[in-house]
C-alpha positions as CSV (number, residue, x, y, z in Angstrom):
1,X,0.4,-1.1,-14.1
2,X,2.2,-3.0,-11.1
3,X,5.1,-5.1,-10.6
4,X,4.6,-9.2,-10.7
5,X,5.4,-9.0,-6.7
6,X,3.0,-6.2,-6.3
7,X,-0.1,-7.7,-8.7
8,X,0.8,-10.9,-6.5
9,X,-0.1,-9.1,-3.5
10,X,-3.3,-7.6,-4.7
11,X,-4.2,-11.1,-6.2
12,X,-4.0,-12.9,-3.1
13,X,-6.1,-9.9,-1.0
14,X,-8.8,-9.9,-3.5
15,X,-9.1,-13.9,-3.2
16,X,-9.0,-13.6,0.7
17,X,-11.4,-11.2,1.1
18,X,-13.7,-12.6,-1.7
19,X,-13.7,-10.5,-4.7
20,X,-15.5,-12.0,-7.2
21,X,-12.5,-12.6,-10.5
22,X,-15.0,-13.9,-13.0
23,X,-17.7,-11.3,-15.2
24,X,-21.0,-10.8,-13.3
25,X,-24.3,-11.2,-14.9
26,X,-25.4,-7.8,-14.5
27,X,-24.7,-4.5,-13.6
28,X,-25.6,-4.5,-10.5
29,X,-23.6,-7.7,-9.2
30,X,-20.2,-5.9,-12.1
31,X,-20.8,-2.9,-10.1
32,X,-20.3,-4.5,-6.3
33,X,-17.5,-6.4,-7.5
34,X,-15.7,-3.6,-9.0
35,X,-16.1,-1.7,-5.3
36,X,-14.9,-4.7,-3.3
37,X,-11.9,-5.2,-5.7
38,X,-11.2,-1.1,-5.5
39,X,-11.5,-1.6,-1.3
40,X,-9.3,-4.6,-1.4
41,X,-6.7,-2.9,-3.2
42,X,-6.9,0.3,-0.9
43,X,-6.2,-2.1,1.9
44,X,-2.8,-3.3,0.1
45,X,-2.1,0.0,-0.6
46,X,-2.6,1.5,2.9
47,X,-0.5,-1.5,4.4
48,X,2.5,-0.7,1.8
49,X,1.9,3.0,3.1
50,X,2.1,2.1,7.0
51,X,5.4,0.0,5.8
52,X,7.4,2.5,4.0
53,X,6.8,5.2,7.0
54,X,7.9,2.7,9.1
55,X,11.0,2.1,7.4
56,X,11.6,5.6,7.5
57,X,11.4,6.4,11.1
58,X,14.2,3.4,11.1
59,X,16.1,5.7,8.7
60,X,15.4,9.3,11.1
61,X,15.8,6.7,14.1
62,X,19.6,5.9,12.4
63,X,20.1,9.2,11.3
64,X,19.7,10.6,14.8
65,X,21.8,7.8,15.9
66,X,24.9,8.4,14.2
67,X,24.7,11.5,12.6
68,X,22.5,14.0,15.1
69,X,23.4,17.4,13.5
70,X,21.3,16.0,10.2
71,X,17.9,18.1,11.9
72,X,20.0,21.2,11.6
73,X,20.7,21.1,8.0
74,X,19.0,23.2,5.7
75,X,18.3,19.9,3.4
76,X,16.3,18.8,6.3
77,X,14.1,21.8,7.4
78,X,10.5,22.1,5.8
């Protein structure tokens, strides 16, 4: 299950890159559309991956910024 904003998102990727929404004939056709709906949403999921690291090298990017000793903390080592 997804959020409204989120199911928005992979709504509007499956239209753009042509996933068929309505039941196929046969198995054949059920079977393509169900691997271009799984890609399309892999491509939405991969592009809210790339986002979130990228918010958190703004957070390290901060962190270094205004609070440099943070690296040293145990909290902070692997």
């Amino acid at each position: 299950m997804v959020c409204l904003n989120c199911h928005a998102r992979f709504s509007a990727a499956q239209q753009d890159d042509g996933v068929p929404l309505k039941p196929e004939d046969n198995l054949l056709e059920r079977g393509l559309a169900m691997m271009a709906a799984a890609g399309s949403s892999l491509k939405v999921m991969g592009d809210a991956f790339v986002e979130g690291a990228e918010r958190g090298r703004a957070i390290v990017r901060g962190l270094d910024k205004d609070f440099p000793e943070w690296r040293k903390r145990p909290w902070s080592l692997p």
